[in-house]
Backbone as JSON Lines, residues from 0, in Angstrom:
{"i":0,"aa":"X","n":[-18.49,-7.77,11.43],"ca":[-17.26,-7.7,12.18],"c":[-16.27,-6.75,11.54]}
{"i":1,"aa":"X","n":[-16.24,-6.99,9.89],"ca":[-15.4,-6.06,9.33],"c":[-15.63,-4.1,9.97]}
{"i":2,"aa":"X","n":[-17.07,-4.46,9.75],"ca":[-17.79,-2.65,9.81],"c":[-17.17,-2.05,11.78]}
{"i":3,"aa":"X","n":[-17.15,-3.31,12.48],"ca":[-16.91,-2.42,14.05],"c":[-15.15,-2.22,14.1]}
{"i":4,"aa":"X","n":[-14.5,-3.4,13.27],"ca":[-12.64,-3.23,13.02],"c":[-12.7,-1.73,12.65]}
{"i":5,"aa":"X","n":[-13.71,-1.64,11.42],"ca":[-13.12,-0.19,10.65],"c":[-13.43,0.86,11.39]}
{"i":6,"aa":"X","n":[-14.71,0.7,12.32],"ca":[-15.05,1.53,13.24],"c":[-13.74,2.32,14.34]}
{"i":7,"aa":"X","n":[-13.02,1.07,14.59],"ca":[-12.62,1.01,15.91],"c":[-11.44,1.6,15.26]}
{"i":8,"aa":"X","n":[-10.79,1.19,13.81],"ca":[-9.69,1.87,14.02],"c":[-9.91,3.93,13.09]}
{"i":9,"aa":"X","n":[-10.93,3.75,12.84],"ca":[-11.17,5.14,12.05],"c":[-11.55,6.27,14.2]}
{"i":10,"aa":"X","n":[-11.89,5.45,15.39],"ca":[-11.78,6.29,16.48],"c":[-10.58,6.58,17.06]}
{"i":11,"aa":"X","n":[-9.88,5.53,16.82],"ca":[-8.83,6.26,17.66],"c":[-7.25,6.58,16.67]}
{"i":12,"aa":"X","n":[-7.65,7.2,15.2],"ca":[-6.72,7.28,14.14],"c":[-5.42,8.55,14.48]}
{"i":13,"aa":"X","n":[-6.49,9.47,15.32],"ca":[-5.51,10.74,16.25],"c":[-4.6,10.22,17.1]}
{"i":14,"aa":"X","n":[-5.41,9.43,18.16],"ca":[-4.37,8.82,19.04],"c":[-3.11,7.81,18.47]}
{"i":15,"aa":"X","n":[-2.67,7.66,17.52],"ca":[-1.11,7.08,17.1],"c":[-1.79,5.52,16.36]}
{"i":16,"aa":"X","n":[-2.7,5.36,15.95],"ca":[-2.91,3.84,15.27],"c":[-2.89,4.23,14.5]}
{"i":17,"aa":"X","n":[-2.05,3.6,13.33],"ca":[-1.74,3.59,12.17],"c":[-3.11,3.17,11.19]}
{"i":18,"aa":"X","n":[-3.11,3.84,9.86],"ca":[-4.38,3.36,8.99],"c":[-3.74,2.78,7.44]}
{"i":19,"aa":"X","n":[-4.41,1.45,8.05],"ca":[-3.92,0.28,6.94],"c":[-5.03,0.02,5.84]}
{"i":20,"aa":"X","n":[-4.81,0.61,4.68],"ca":[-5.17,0.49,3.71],"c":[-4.43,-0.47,2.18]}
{"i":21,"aa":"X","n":[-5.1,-0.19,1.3],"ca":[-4.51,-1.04,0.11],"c":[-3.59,-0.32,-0.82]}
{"i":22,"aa":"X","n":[-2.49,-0.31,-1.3],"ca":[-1.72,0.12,-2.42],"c":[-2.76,1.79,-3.4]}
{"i":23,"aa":"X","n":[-3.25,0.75,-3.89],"ca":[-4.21,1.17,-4.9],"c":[-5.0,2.73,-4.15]}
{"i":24,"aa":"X","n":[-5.27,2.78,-2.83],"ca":[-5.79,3.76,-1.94],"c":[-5.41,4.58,-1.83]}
{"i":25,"aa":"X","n":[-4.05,4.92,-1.81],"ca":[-3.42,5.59,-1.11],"c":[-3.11,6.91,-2.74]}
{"i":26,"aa":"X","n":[-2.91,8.12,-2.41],"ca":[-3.16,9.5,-2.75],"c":[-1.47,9.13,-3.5]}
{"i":27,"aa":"X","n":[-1.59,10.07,-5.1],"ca":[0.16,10.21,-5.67],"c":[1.02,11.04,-4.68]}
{"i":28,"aa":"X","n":[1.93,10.54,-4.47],"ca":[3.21,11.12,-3.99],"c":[3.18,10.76,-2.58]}
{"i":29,"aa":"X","n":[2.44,9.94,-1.85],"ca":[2.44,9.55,-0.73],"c":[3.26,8.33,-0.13]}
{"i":30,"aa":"X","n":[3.95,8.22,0.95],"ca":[5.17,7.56,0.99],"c":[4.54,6.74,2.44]}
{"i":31,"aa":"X","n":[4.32,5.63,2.31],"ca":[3.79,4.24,2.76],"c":[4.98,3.38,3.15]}
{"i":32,"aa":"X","n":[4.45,2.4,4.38],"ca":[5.25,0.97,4.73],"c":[4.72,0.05,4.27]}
{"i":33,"aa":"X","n":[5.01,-0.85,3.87],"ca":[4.0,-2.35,3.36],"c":[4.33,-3.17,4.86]}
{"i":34,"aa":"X","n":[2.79,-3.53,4.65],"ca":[2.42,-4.5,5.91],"c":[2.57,-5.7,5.98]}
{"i":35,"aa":"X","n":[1.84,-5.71,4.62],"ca":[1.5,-7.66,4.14],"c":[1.03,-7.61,2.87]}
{"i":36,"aa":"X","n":[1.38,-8.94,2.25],"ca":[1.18,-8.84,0.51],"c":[-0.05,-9.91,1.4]}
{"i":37,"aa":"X","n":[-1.14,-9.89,0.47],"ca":[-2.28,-10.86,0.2],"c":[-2.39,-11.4,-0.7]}
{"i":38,"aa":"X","n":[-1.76,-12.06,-1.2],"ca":[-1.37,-12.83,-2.44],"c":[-0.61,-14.19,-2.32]}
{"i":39,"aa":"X","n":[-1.0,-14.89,-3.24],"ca":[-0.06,-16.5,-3.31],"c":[0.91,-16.4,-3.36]}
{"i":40,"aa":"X","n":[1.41,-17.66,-3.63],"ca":[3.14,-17.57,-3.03],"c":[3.54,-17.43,-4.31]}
{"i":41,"aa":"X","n":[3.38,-17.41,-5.39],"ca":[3.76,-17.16,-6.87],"c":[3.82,-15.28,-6.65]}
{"i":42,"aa":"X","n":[3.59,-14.68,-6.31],"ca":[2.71,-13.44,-6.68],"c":[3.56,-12.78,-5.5]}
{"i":43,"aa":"X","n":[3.99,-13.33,-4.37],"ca":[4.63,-12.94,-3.04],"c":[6.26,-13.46,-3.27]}
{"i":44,"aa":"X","n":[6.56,-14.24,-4.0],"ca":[7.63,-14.55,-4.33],"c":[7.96,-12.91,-5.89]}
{"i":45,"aa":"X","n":[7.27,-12.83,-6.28],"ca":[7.69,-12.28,-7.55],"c":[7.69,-10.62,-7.25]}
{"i":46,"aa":"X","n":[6.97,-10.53,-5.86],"ca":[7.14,-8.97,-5.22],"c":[7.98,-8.64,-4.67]}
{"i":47,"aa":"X","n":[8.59,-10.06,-3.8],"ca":[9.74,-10.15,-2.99],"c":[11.23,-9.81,-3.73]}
{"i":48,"aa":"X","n":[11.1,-10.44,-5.16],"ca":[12.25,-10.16,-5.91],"c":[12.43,-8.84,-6.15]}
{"i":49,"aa":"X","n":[11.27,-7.9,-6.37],"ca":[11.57,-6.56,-6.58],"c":[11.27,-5.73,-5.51]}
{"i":50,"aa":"X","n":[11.77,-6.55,-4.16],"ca":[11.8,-5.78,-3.07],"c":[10.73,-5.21,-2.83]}
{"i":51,"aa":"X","n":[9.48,-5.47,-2.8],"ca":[8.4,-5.19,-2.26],"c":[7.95,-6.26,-1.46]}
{"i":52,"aa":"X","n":[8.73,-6.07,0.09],"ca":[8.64,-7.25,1.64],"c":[8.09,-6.38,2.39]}
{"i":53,"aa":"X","n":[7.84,-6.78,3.84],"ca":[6.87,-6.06,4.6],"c":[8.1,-5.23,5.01]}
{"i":54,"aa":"X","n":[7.87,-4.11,5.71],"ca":[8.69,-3.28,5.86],"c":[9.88,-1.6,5.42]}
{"i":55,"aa":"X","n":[9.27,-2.6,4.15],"ca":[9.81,-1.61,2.72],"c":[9.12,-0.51,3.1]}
{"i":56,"aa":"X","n":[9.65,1.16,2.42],"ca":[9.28,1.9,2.36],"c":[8.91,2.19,1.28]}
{"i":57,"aa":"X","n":[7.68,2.79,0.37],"ca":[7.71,2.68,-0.84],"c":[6.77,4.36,-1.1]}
{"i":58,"aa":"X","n":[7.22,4.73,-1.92],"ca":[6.27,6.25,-2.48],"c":[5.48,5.89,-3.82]}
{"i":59,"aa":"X","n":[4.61,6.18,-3.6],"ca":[3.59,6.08,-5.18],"c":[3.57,7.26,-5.53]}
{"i":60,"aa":"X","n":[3.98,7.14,-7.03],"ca":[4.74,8.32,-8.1],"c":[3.44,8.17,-9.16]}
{"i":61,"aa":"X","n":[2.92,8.04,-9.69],"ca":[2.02,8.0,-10.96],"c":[1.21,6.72,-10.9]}
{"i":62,"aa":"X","n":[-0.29,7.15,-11.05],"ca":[-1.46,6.41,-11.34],"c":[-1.55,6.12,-12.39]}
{"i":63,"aa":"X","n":[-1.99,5.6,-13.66],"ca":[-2.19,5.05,-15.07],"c":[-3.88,5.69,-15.04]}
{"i":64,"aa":"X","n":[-4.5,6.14,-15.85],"ca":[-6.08,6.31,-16.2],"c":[-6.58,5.23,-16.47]}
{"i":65,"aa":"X","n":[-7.58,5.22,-16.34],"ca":[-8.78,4.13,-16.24],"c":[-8.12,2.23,-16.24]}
{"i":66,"aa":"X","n":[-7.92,2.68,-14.58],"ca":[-7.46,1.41,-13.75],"c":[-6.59,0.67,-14.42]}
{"i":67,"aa":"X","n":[-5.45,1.63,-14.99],"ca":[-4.35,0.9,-15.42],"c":[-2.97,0.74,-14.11]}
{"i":68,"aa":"X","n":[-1.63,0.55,-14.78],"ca":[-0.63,-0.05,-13.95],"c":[-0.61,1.37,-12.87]}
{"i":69,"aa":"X","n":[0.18,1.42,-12.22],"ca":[0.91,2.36,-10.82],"c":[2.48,2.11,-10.59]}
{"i":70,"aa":"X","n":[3.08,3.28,-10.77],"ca":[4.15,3.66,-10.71],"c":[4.77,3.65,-9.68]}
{"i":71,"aa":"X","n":[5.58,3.04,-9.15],"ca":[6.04,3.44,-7.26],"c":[7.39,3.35,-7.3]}
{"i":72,"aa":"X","n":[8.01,4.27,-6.33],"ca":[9.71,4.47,-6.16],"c":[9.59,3.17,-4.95]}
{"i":73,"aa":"X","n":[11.08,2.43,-4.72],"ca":[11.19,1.74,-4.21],"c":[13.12,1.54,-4.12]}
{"i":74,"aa":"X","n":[13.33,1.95,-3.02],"ca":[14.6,1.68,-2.76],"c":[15.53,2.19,-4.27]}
{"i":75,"aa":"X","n":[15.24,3.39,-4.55],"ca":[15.8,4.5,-5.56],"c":[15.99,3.57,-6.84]}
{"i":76,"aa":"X","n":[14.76,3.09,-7.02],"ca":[14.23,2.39,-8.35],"c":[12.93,2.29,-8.46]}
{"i":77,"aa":"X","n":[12.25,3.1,-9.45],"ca":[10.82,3.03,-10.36],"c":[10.61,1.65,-10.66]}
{"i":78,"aa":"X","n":[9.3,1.21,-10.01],"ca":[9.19,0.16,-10.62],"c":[7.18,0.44,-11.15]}
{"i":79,"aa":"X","n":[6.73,-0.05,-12.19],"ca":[5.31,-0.41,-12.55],"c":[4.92,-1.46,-12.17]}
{"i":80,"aa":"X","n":[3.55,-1.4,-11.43],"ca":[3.1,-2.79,-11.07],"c":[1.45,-3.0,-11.6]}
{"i":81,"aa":"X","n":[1.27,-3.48,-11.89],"ca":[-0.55,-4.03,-12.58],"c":[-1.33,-3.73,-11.17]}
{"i":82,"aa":"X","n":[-2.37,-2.81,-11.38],"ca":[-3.16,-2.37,-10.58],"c":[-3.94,-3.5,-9.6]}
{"i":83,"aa":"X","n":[-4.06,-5.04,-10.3],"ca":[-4.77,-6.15,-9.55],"c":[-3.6,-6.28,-8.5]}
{"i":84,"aa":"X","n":[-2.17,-6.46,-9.02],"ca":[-1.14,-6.99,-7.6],"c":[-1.18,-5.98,-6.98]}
{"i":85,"aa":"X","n":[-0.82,-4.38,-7.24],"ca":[-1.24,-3.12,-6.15],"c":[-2.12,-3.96,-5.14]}
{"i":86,"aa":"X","n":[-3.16,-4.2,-5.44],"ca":[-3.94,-4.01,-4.59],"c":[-4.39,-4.97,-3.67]}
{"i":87,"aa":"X","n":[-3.37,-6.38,-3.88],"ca":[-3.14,-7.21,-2.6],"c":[-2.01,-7.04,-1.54]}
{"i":88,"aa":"X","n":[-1.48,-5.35,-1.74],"ca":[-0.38,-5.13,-1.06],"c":[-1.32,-3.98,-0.28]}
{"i":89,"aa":"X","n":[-0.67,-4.38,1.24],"ca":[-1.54,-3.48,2.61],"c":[-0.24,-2.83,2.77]}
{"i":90,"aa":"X","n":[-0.58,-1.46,3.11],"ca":[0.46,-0.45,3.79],"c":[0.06,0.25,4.81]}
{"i":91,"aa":"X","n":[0.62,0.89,5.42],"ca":[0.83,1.67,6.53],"c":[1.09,2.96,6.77]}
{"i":92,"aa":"X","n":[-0.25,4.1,6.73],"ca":[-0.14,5.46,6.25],"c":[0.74,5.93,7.5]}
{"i":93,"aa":"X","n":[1.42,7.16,7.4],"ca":[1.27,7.98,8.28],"c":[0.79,8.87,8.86]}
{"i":94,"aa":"X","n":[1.11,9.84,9.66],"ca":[-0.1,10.56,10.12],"c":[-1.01,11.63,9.13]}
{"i":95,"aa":"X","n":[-0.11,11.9,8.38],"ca":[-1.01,12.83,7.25],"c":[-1.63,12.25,6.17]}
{"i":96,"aa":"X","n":[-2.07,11.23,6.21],"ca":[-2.93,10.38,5.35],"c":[-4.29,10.9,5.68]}
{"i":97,"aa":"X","n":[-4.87,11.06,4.59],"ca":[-6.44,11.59,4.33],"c":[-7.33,10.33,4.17]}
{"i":98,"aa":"X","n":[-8.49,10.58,4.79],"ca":[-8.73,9.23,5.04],"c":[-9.99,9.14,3.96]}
């Protein structure tokens, strides 16, 4: 079921559907919406404090080497986040996202 979703939204990605990927995915300097945290309420509470809610606009500024933290601007504040929470956060490319 997962493989015909990804299908369905990798056909019609020209026509205006947005491509929702994970934190961690997404290319440096690329400027994302957050969709939905996938994470417990400990972990969704502690993103929420640093303003990472659905809606936010957020740019990823610097990767760490070998699957360390990620750097992201957020409401004209740098914040570092541990590459495991990155990556229960879904965003929302825009159209020039490389897929």
């Amino acid at each position: 079921m997962i493989r015909s979703m990804h299908k369905k939204s990798h056909r019609y990605r020209g026509h205006g559907t947005p491509l929702i990927k994970c934190l961690t995915e997404c290319n440096k300097g690329e400027e994302v919406s957050i969709i939905n945290v996938n994470a417990g309420h400990g972990a969704k509470r502690r993103l929420a404090n640093l303003g990472l809610v659905p809606g936010t606009v957020i740019k990823k500024k610097l990767e760490a080497p070998f699957r360390g933290p990620i750097e992201i601007f957020v409401k004209g504040t740098k914040l570092v986040i541990g590459r495991g929470l990155a990556s229960k956060i879904l965003v929302e490319c825009n159209e020039a996202c490389s897929f």
